[in-house]
C-alpha positions in Angstrom: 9.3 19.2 -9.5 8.2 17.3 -12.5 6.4 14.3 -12.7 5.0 11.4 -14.8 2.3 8.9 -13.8 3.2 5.7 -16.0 2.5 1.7 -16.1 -1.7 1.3 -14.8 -2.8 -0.7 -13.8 0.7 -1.3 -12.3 1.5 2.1 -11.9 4.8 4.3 -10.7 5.2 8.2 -10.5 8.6 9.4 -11.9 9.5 12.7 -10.2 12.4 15.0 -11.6 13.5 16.8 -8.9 15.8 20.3 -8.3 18.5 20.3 -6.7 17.8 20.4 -2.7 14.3 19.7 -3.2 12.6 17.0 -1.1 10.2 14.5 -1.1 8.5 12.9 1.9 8.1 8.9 0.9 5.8 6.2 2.5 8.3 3.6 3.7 9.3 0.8 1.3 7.5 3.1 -1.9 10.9 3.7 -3.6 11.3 1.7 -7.0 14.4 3.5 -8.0 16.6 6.7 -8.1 19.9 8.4 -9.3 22.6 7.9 -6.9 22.4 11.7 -6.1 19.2 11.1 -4.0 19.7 11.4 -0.5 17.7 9.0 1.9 17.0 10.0 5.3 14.0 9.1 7.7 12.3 10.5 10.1 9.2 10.3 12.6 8.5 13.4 13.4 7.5 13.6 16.6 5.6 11.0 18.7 2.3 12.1 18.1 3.0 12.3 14.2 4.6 8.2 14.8 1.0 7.7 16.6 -1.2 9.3 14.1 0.4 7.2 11.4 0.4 3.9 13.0 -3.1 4.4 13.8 -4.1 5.2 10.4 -2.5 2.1 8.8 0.9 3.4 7.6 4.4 2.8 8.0 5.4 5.0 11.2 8.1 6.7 9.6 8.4 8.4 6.3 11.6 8.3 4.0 12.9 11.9 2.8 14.8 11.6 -0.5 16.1 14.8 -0.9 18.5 15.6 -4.5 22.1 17.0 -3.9 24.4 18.3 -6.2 22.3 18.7 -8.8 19.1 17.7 -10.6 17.5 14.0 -9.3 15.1 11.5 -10.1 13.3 8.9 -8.5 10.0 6.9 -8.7 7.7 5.3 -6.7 5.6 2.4 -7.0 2.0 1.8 -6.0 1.7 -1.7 -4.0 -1.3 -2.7 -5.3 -2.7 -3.1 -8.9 -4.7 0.3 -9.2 -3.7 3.8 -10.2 -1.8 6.9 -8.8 -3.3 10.1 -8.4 -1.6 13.4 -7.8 -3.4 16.2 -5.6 -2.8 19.4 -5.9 -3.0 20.4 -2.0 -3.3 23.9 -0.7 -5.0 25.7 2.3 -8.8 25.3 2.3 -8.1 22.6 -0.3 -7.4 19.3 2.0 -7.9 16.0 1.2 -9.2 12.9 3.4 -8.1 9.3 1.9 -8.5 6.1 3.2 -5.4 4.6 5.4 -2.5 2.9 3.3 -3.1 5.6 0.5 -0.4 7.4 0.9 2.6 7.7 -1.2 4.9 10.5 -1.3 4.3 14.8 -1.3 6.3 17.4 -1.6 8.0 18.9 1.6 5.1 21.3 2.4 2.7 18.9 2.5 1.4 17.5 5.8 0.5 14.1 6.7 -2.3 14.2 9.5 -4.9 11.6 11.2 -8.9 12.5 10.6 -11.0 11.1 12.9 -14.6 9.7 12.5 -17.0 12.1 15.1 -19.3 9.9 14.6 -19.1 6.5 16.8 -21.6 4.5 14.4 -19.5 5.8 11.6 -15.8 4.6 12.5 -17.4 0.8 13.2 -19.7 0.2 10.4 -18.5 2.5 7.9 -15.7 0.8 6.7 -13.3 3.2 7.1 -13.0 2.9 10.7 -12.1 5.5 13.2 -9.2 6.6 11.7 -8.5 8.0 7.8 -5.7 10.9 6.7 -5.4 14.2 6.3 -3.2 15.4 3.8 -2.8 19.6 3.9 -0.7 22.2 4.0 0.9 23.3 0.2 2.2 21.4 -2.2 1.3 17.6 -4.5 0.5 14.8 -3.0 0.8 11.4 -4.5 -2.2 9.1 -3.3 -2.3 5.1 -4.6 -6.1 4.0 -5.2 -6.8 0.3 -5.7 -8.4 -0.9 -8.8 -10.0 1.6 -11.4 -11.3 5.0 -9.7 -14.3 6.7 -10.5 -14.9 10.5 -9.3 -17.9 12.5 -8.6 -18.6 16.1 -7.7 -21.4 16.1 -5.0 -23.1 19.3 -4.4 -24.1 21.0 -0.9 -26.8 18.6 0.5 -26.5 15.5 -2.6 -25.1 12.1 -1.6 -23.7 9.0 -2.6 -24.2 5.7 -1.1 -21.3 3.4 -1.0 -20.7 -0.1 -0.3 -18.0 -0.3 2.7 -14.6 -0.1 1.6 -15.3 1.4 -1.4 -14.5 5.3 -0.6 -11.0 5.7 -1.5 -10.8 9.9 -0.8 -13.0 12.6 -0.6 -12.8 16.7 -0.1 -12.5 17.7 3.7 -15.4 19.5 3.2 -17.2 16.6 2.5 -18.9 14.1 5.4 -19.7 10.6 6.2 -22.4 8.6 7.6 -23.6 5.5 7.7 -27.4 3.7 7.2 -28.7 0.1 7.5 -29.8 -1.7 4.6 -33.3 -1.3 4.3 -35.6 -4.9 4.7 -34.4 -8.0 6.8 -34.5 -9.7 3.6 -31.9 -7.3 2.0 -30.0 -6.5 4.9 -29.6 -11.2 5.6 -29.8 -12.2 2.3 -28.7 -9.3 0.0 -24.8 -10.1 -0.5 -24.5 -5.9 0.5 -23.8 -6.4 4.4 -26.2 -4.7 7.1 -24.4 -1.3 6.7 -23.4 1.9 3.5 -21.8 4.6 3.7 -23.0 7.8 2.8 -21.2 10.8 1.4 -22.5 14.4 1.4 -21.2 17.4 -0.3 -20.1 19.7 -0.9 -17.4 18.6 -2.2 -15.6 16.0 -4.7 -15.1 12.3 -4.1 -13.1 9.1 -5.6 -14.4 6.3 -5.3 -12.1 2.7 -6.2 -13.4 0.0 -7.4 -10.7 -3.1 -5.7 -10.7 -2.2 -1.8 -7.6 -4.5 -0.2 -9.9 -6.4 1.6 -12.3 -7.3 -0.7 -9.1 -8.7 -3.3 -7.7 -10.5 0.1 -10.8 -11.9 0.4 -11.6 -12.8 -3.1 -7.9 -14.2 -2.9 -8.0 -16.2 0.3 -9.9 -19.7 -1.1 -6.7 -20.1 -3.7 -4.0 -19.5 -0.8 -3.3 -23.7 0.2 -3.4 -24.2 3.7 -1.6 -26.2 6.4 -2.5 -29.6 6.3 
């Protein structure tokens, strides 16, 4: 497969693919294709429906797979942002925030990732429930707003505002910490709670979580009078 990244902060992925090769699609993320692309979806099993309703995606996934000869077909992000493409391997997963999935090649997996810790899936931001993409192959994930990276060594953390943790290494781990001062924590604008990320391992951070542009947007929407 070949690929482009085009369009940011409105972005789409164009992948060239061979004939017979397939590509497993978040529902609703095709923009357009040649009419040689083959659609066909699937759930996977019920505990693979469960894993991805529970993490915030559609629960089944579109398979575009290219017959009788070379294909193309590209996919949109839903929000203004960027794509990213992962290069996914064993040892080398990826945990990303639910609704950031796109599309991956065929050998990719699509998993849930739970929070262990209780106090981390409900202040966290990220709640109980993130993905898991492994397996072998790239992965297409859609961060919103600009994204910034960082490589965190074994023991060094990063303190982020809830929301703001768009994917990190699987080696990497989370925890939360209240806002220091009753002062800070009432009258600070930063919410009782952070998140903390420890390495090892390398993180991307975004900088327009969903929620926060939903809430930024939600004064201008006119209500029913």
């Amino acid at each position: 497969m070949r690929y482009s990244i085009e369009g940011e902060p409105l972005p789409v992925v164009i992948c060239d693919v061979e004939n017979g090769e397939m590509l497993k699609c978040e529902s609703g993320s095709m923009a357009w294709m040649t009419p040689n692309m083959k659609m066909e979806t699937k759930g996977g099993g019920m505990g693979k429906i469960l894993g991805r309703a529970f993490s915030g995606e559609s629960i089944f996934l579109n398979n575009f797979t290219a017959e009788g000869g070379p294909g193309t077909i590209a996919l949109a992000s839903n929000v203004p942002g960027s794509i990213r493409a992962f290069e996914i391997s064993p040892g080398h997963d990826i945990v990303a925030q639910k609704n950031a999935f796109l599309a991956c090649e065929a050998g990719v997996d699509l998993d849930i990732f739970f929070q262990k810790k209780f106090g981390t899936g409900i202040f966290g931001g990220e709640g109980f429930i993130m993905q898991r993409l492994s397996g072998q192959g790239i992965a297409f994930v859609e961060f919103d707003g600009y994204c910034k990276e960082y490589d965190l060594a074994a023991g060094q953390s990063m303190i982020v505002d809830t929301g703001y943790l768009a994917a990190m290494d699987s080696t990497c781990s989370i925890d939360v910490r209240t806002v220091p001062g009753i002062k800070n924590a009432l009258f600070g604008g930063e919410g009782l709670f952070n998140t903390v990320i420890t390495g090892p391992g390398h993180i991307w951070l975004h900088t327009m979580p969903v929620s926060h542009l939903a809430g930024a947007l939600l004064p201008y929407i006119p209500s029913k009078s």
